[in-house]
N, C-alpha and C positions, 0 to 999 in steps of 0.2 A: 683109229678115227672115232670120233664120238658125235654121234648122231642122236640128235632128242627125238622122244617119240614120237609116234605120228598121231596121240591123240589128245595132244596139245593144241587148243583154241587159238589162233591170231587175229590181228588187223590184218585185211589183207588188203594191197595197195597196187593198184597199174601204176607201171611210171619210166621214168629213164633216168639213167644212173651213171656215176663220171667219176673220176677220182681228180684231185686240187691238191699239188704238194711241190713243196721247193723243192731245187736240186741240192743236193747232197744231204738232205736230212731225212732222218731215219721214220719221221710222221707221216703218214700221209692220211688225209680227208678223205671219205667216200660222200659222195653226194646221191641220193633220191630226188627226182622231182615229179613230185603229183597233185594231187588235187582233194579238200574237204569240199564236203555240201551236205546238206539235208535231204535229199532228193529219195535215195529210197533207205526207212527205215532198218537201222543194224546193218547196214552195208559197211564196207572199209571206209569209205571215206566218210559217213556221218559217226562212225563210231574215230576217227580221226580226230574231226572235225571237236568231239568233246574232250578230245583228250589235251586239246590245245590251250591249258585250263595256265592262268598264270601263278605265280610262284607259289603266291599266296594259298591257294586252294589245295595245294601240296602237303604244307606242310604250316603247323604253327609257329610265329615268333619264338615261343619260349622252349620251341623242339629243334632247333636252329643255332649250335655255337659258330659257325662259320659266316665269317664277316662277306666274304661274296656271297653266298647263295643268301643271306638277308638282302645285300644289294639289288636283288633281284625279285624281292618280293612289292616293291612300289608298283602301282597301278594308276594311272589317274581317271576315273571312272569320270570324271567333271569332261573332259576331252573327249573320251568314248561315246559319251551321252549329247555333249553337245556343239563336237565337230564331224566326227568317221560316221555315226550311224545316219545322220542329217545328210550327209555327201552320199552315204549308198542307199540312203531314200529316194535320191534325187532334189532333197528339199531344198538345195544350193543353187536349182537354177541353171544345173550340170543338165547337159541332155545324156552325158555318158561317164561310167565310174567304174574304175577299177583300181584294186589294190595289187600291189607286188608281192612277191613269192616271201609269206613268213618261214623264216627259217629256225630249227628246230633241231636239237640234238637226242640221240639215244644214247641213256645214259644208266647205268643198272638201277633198279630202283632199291630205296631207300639211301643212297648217299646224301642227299640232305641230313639225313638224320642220325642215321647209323656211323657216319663217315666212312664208308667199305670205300676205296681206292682201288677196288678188284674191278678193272676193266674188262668185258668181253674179248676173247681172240677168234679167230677164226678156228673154230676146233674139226674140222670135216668137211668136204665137201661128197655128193654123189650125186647123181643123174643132172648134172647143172646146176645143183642148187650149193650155192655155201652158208654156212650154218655160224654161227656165231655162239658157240655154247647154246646155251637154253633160253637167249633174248629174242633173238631173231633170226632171220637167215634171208634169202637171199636168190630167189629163181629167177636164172638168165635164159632166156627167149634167142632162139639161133634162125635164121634166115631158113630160106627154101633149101640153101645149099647146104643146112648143118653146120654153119658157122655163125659162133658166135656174135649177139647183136649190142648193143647198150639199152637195150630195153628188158624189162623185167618185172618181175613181183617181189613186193617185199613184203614180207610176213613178220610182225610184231609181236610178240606178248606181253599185252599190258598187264599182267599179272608179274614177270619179273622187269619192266623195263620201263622208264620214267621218259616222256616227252617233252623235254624243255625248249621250252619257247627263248631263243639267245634274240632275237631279232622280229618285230613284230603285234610283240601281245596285247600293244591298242587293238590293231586292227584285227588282231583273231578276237580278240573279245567284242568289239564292234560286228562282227559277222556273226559271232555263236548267240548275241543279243538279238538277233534280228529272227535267227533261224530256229531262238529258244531252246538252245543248247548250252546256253551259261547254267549252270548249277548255283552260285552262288545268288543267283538273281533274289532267290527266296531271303535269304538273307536280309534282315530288314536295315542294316548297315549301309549296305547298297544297294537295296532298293529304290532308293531316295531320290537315286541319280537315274533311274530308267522307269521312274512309274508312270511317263508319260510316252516311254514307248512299246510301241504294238508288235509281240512277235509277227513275222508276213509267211502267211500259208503257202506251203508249193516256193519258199526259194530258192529259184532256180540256177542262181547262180554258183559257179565253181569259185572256192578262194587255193589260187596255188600257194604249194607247200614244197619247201626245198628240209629235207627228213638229213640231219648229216649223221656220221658216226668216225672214229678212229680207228687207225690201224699204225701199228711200229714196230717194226722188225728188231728193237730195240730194249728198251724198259719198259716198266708194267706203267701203263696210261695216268695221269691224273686229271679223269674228265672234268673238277672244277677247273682245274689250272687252265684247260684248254679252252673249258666254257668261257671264262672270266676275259680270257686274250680275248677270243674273237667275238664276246660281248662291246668290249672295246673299241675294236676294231670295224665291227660294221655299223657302230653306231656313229663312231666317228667321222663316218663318211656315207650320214644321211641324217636325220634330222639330230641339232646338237645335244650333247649329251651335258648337263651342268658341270660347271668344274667341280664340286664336293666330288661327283660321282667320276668322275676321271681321274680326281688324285689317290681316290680309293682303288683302284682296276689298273694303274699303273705300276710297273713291272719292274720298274727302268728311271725314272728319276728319282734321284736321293726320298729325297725331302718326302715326296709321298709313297715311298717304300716306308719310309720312317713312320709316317700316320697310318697305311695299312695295316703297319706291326701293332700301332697305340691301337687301334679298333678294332683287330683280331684279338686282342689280351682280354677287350674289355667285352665283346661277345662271348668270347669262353669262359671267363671267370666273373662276372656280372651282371648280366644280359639285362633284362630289364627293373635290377633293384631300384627302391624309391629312396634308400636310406643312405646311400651313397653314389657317387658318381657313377652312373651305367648309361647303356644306350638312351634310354631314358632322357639322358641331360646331355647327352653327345651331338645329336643333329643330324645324325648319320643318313638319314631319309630326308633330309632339305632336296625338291624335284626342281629347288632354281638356284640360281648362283646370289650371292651373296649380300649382294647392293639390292636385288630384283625381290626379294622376298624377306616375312618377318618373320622369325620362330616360334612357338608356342611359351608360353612362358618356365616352361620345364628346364628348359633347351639354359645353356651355359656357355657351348662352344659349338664348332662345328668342324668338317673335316678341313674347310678351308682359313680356318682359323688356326689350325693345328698344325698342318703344310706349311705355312708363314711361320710359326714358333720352332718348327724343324730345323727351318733356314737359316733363319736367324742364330739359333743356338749350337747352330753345327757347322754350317756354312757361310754364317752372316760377315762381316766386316764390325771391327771393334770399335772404328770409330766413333760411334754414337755411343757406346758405353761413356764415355770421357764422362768425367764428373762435369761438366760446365758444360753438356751439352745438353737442352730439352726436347728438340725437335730432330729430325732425321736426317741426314745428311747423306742422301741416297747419291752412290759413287759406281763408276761401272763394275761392273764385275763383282755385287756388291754378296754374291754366295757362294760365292767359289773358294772360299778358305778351308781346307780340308786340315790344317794341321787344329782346327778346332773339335773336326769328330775322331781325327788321330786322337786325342789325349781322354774322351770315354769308352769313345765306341771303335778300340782300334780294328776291331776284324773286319765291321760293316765299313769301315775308311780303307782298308786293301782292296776293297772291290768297287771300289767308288774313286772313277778319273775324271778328270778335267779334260775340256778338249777345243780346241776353235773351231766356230761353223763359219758357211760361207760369207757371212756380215762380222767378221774377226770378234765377235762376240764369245766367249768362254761358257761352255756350257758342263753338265755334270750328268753322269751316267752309271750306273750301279749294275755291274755284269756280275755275277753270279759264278765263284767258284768252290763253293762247300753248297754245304747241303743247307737248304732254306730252315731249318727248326735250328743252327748256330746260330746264324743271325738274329731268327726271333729270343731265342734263349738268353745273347747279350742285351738283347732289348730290355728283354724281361727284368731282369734281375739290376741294371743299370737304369735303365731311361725309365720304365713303367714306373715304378714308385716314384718316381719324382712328379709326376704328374700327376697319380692316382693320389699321395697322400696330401698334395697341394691344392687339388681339389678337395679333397675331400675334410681334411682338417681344419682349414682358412677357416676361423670362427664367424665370418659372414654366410659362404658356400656353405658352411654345417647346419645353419638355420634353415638353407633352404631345402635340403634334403630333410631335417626335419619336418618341415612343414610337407614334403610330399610322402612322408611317412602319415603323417596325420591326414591325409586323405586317403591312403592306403585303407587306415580305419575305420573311413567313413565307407569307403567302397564294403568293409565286410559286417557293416552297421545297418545303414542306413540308404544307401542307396537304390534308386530301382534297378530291376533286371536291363533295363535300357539304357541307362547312366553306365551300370557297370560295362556293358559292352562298348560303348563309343568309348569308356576309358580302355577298354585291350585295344580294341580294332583302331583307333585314332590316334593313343596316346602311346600304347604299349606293343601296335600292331607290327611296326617295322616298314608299312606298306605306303606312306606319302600320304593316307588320308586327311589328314590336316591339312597338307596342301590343297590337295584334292576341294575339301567340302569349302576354306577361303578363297580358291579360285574360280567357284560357279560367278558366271555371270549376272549380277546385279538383276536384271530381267527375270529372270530361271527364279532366279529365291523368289522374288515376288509374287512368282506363277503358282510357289509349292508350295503348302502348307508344313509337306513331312521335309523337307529339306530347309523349312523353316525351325522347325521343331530339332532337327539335328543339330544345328548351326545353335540354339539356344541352350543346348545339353554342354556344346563343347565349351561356350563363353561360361557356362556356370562354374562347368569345373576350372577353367582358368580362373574366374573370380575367387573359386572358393579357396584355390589353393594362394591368390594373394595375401587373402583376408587370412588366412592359416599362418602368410611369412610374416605378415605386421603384426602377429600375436605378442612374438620373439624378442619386438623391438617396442620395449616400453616407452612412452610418450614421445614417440618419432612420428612424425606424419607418415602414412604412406604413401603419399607422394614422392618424399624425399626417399623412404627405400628403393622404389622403383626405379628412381633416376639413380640412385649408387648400383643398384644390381643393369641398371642397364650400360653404365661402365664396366661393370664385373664383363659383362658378355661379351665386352669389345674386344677384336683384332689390339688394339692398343694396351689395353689392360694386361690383358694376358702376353704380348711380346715383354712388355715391360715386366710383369712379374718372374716369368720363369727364367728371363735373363739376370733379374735379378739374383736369383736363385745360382745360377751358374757363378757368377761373379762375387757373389756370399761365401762361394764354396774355395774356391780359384783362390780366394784371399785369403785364404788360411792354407790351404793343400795344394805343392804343388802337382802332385798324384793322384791321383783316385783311384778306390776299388769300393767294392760293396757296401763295407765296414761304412767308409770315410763318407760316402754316399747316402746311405741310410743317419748316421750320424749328423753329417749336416742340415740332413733334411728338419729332424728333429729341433736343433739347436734355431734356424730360419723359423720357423711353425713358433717356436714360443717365443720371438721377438715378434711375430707377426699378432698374435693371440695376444698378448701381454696390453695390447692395445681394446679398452671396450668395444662393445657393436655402436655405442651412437659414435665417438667418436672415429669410425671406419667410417661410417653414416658422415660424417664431417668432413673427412679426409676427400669422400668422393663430390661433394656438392660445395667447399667452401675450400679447400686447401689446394687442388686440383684445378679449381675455376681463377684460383689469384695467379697459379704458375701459367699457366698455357687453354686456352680459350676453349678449342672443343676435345672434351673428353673420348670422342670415339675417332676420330681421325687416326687411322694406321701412322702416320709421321707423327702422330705425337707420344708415344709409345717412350722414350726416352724419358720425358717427364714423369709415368710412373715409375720407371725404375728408380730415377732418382731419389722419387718419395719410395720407394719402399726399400732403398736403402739407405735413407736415412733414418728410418724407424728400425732396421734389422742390424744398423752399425755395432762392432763392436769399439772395443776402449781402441784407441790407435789407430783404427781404419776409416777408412772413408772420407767423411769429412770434422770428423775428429782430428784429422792431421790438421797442425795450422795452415799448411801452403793448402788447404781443399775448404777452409770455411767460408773464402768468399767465393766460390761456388756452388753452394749449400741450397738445397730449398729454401729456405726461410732470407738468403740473399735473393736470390730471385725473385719472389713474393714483395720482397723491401723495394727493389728496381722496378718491379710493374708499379707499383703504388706510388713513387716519386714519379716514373712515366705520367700515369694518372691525373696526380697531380698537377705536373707541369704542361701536360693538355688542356686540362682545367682553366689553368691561369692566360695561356695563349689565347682560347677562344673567350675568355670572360675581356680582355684586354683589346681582343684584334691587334691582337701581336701577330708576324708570322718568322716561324723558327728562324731562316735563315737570315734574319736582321738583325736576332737576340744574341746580345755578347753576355756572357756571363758573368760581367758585372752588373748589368741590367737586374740580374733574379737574388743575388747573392743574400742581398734581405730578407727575402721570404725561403729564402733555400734552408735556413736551419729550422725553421719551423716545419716546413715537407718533411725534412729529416726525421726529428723530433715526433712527428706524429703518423707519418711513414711506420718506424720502428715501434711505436707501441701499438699498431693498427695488426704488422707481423706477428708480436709478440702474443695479445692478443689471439689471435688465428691460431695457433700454435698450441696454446693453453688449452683451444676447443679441442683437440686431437689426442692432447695427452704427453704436448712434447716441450722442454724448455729451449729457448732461443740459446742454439752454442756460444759456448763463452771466447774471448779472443778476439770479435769484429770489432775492426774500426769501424761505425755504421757511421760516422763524419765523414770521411774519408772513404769511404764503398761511395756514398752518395754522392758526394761530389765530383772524383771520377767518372760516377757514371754519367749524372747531367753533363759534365764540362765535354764528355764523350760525344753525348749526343748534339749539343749544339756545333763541334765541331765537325760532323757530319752532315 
C-alpha cells in the first residue's frame, strides 16, 4: 500500500461525494460536491475558489499540440463582463441570483503540455481515507454508528493536480471577478473587459462546485478523452455549444472524426505558423456558428467548412460532379456513399456503418475498432497532404501567407509591446478573443476608452496585413483581391476545389496509395499555378460571376469545380472530350449571355416569353450568337484560357434559345 506523506500541503474541501457510471462498463465517475468563496483567507474553498482559473491561464497556445485541450482555452470575457457579473450584481433587476454547480475534473498536472496519459489509481487506503497516489485522496466521515456515510473531505494538491473547468468557466470567472480572485485581471488584454467593474468586499456568497475524477478497473485513463466527451456532453444539454466546436469534440460522426484528424495534424505539426497554413488561418476558435459570425481576415477556412468537404469527398453523392452540372442537386441520403472513403481511406471506411434512424433517414457512425493513432496515421499520410499542400501552394493562398509572414516582421521590428500582445492573445492566442472584443455591445465601446483603443489595435493589424496582401498583386485593386479571397474562404470554393482534386486524381488512377497521392497532387498544383494571380483575380470576379451568380452559396460549389477543371484538364479528359464541350464553362458563360441577351430584347420590346415563337427572334438570333461568343471568348483571354476547339456555338445557341422558348 502506498501512502503519501503526511507533510504534504492540500486544498482541503467539506462536501458529499457519489459515483455516476453505466452498467457494464469498466469506468466509473466519482463525484465531489462543495463549495468556493472568499470568505475566509487561504481557506479550501477561497484557495478553490482560484484554482477555478480557465484553460487559458494554464497553459500557453504555443505550449499546447492537442487540438481539445486548445478547444478549451476560448473564453468570452465580453459575456463575463457584461451579462454573469451584471446578473450576480443584481444589476438585472433580479431580486435573487444564483448560479449552478461548476463542474471540474482532477486531472494530473502538466498533461496539457507534457502529454503524461498517466492517470492517478487508487494506490491505499487507511483509517478511511483513500489515497490516489500523491494527487489527492479522499476522507470518509462515518455516522454515530461507525458506518460509513457519503460525506467527506477531499484533499487536493495543487502542486501535482490540475482543476479543469469541463463545464462553467463563464461563470467561475464571473464569481472569482467579483470576489478578485481572477489573476488574469492584471493582464492589460483583459482588462478592457472588466475595468469598470468593482471587486465586492466580504462576498458572501457560496458558488457550488461539483470536483469529478475517474476510476477503471480496466486500462490506464485517458483524462483528455474523458474530458473532451463529457465537455460535449454537458454542454450539449445547457447553453448551445457552436457547431465548429461539436464537430471538433465528436467522437462518433464520420465527417467530423475526419476534421478532428485535419486539426489535430495541424496543431501538432504547425500550431500557429504565419508562413503556411496553421491554426492561424483554420478558424479553429470561431465561438459562433457559421452564418452568425465574420472571421478575422487571417482565417481561410473553418471546422465547419472542412466537416462539409469531409462529406462531400468521402460520403458525398457524385451527382453534382457531372460535367453539365453547376449547381447542387441535393438528393436524400446525399452522405452516405461509403464506397467513396473505401477507395482512400479503407481502414477508417471499416469502422464507419450506415444505419436507419427512426424518420427512415440513413445516418453514419464511426465505432472504433483499432487503436485511434491507425486511423490518424492513414489520415496523415493520405488526406493531410492534400489539404495541407492545397492550401498551401495555390499561388493565390501562397501570397496570403506571405503577407502574414511580412507582418510576422513587423511584429519583431516595429511594433509596440501592445500591438505585439493583442497579436498572441487575439490572433495567435487560441482563446476566441477576437470574437470576444467584436461582440462587445456597441454601448460598452462607447463607454471605454481602453476597449476602444483595443478594438483599434486589432483593425490595424487587419489593415496592415491587407495592405501587405495587395503588395503581391500588382495593379489589381484591392477591392477586387478581397472579393476573390472572400471566395477563397467560401464553403463553395473549397467543396468545389478539393473535389476537384479528387476527381483530377480518379481520372487517371484507378487506385491510390501515397506515391500516386503525393504525385497527383503535384501534377493539379502546377496546372493550378500555371495560371497568373491577376488572372485568378479574374477568374474569381469575372469568370465565376458570368457562370452562376453568387459566389459563396454552399449549392453553388459545383461551378468551381467545373472551373477548375477546366483549367487543371489534361489532353483527353474532361471537357477535352468532344461529347463534354458543350458542357464546358465557357458553354455555359456563352448560354447566360444569350439568356441576357434575349431578356434584354423581351423587356425592350414588351414581348412576353410565352407568346414568342422562335421565328419571331430568328433575325436577331445570329447576331446574340455572334457577339455572345466573342463577349466568351474575350472572358476567357482575361484568365489565361483559349475557347475549346469543336463547338458548334450556331448550333449550342440555337438549341438552347429554341429550349427555352419551348418551356
Amino acid at each position: 500500500m502506498d501512502i503519501p506523506s503526511s507533510d504534504k500541503t492540500y486544498i482541503e474541501l467539506l462536501g458529499q461525494f457519489g459515483e455516476f457510471s453505466i452498467p457494464n462498463e469498466d469506468l466509473k465517475i466519482k463525484y465531489f460536491s462543495t463549495f468556493a468563496n472568499k470568505k475566509v483567507r487561504n481557506s479550501g474553498p477561497s484557495i478553490l475558489l482560484k484554482e477555478l482559473k480557465p484553460m487559458r491561464e494554464r497553459a500557453n497556445s504555443s505550449e499546447i499540440d492537442d487540438i481539445n485541450s486548445l478547444l478549451q482555452r476560448d473564453l468570452n470575457d465580453s459575456r463575463v463582463a457584461n451579462e454573469l457579473i451584471p446578473y450576480l450584481m443584481g444589476e438585472k433587476r433580479n431580486n435573487i441570483a444564483f448560479f449552478p454547480a461548476i463542474l471540474a475534473a482532477l486531472v494530473p498536472k502538466g498533461f496539457l503540455t507534457v502529454g503524461s496519459n498517466k492517470y492517478p489509481k487508487i494506490s491505499g487506503e487507511q483509517d478511511g481515507t483513500i489515497f490516489y497516489e500523491n494527487n489527492w485522496k479522499l476522507e470518509v466521515f462515518n455516522d454515530k454508528d461507525g458506518s460509513p456515510t457519503s460525506l467527506g473531505k477531499l484533499f487536493i494538491d495543487n502542486f501535482e493536480t490540475d482543476i479543469i473547468v469541463l463545464d462553467g468557466q463563464h461563470r467561475a470567472n464571473a464569481f472569482r471577478v467579483i470576489c478578485d480572485s481572477f489573476e488574469d485581471r492584471e493582464n492589460s488584454i483583459y482588462e478592457a473587459f472588466y475595468e469598470e467593474v468593482e471587486p465586492v468586499d466580504n462576498y458572501i456568497s457560496d458558488l457550488p462546485v461539483t470536483l469529478i475524477w475517474f476510476e477503471s478497473n480496466g486500462e490506464d485513463i485517458d483524462p483528455k478523452l474523458i474530458s473532451r466527451k463529457l465537455f460535449v456532453d454537458v454542454n450539449s444539454n445547457a447553453r448551445p455549444v457552436n457547431e465548429s466546436r461539436k464537430i471538433l469534440l465528436n467522437d462518433f460522426e464520420p465527417a467530423s472524426v475526419l476534421t478532428k484528424y485535419y486539426y489535430t495534424l495541424l496543431a501538432t505539426e504547425e500550431s500557429f505558423k504565419t508562413n503556411k497554413f496553421s491554426l492561424l488561418h483554420s478558424g479553429f476558435d470561431v465561438d459562433s456558428d457559421l452564418k452568425k459570425s465574420t472571421s478575422h481576415v487571417f482565417t481561410l477556412t473553418t471546422p465547419q467548412i472542412m466537416h462539409d468537404i469531409n462529406n462531400w469527398l468521402f460520403f458525398g453523392t457524385r451527382v453534382n460532379n457531372q460535367l453539365n452540372r453547376y449547381k447542387v442537386k441535393q438528393t436524400p441520403n446525399s452522405y452516405t456513399d461509403l464506397s467513396q472513403c473505401d477507395k482512400i481511406l479503407p481502414l477508417f471506411k471499416s469502422s464507419t456503418k450506415t444505419y436507419e434512424d427512426d424518420n427512415n433517414n440513413y445516418k453514419k457512425h464511426f465505432q472504433r475498432n483499432r487503436e485511434e493513432d491507425e486511423y490518424l496515421e492513414e489520415f496523415k499520410h493520405r488526406i493531410f497532404p492534400i489539404y495541407k499542400k492545397l492550401f498551401d501552394q495555390f499561388i493565390l493562398t501562397n501570397k496570403h501567407f506571405k503577407a502574414c509572414s511580412d507582418l510576422e516582421r513587423l511584429y519583431n521590428t516595429t511594433w509596440s509591446a501592445e500591438k505585439k500582445e493583442i497579436w498572441r492573445k487575439v490572433f495567435c492566442g487560441g482563446e476566441g478573443l477576437y470574437y470576444s472584443f467584436r461582440n462587445i455591445p456597441s454601448s460598452r465601446v462607447s463607454d471605454s476608452q481602453r476597449i476602444q483603443e483595443k478594438l483599434k489595435i486589432i483593425q490595424e493589424i487587419e489593415d496592415e496585413f491587407v495592405e501587405a496582401r495587395s503588395v503581391y498583386f500588382e495593379n489589381v485593386e484591392t477591392k477586387r483581391i478581397n472579393s476573390a479571397f472572400t471566395s477563397v474562404r467560401s464553403k463553395a470554393f473549397q467543396i468545389g476545389y478539393f473535389m476537384a482534386f479528387i476527381d483530377y486524381m480518379y481520372d487517371k488512377y484507378e487506385e491510390v496509395n501515397e506515391e500516386i497521392i503525393n504525385k497527383s497532387i503535384d501534377s493539379f498544383k502546377e496546372g493550378l499555378n500555371s495560371k497568373s494571380l491577376e488572372s485568378w483575380i479574374n477568374i474569381f470576379t469575372v469568370l465565376r460571376p458570368a457562370i452562376i451568380t453568387s459566389g459563396t452559396n454552399p449549392r453553388s460549389w459545383p461551378a468551381y469545380h467545373k472551373i477548375i477543371l477546366r483549367i487543371v484538364q489534361r489532353e483527353n479528359s474532361f471537357y477535352n472530350k468532344d461529347e463534354n464541350k458543350e458542357k464546358s464553362p465557357e458553354a455555359e458563360v456563352f448560354k447566360n449571355k444569350l439568356n441576357t441577351k434575349l431578356r434584354g430584347w423581351l423587356e425592350s420590346t414588351g414581348n412576353i416569353i410565352e407568346e414568342v415563337e422562335f421565328e419571331n427572334i430568328e433575325s436577331v438570333l445570329n447576331g446574340w450568337i455572334s457577339d455572345s461568343k466573342e463577349e466568351t471568348k474575350k472572358l476567357f483571354n482575361d484568365v489565361e484560357l483559349d475557347l475549346l476547339e469543336g463547338i458548334d456555338w450556331n448550333g449550342l445557341g440555337k438549341n438552347y434559345i429554341s429550349k427555352i422558348l419551348e418551356e
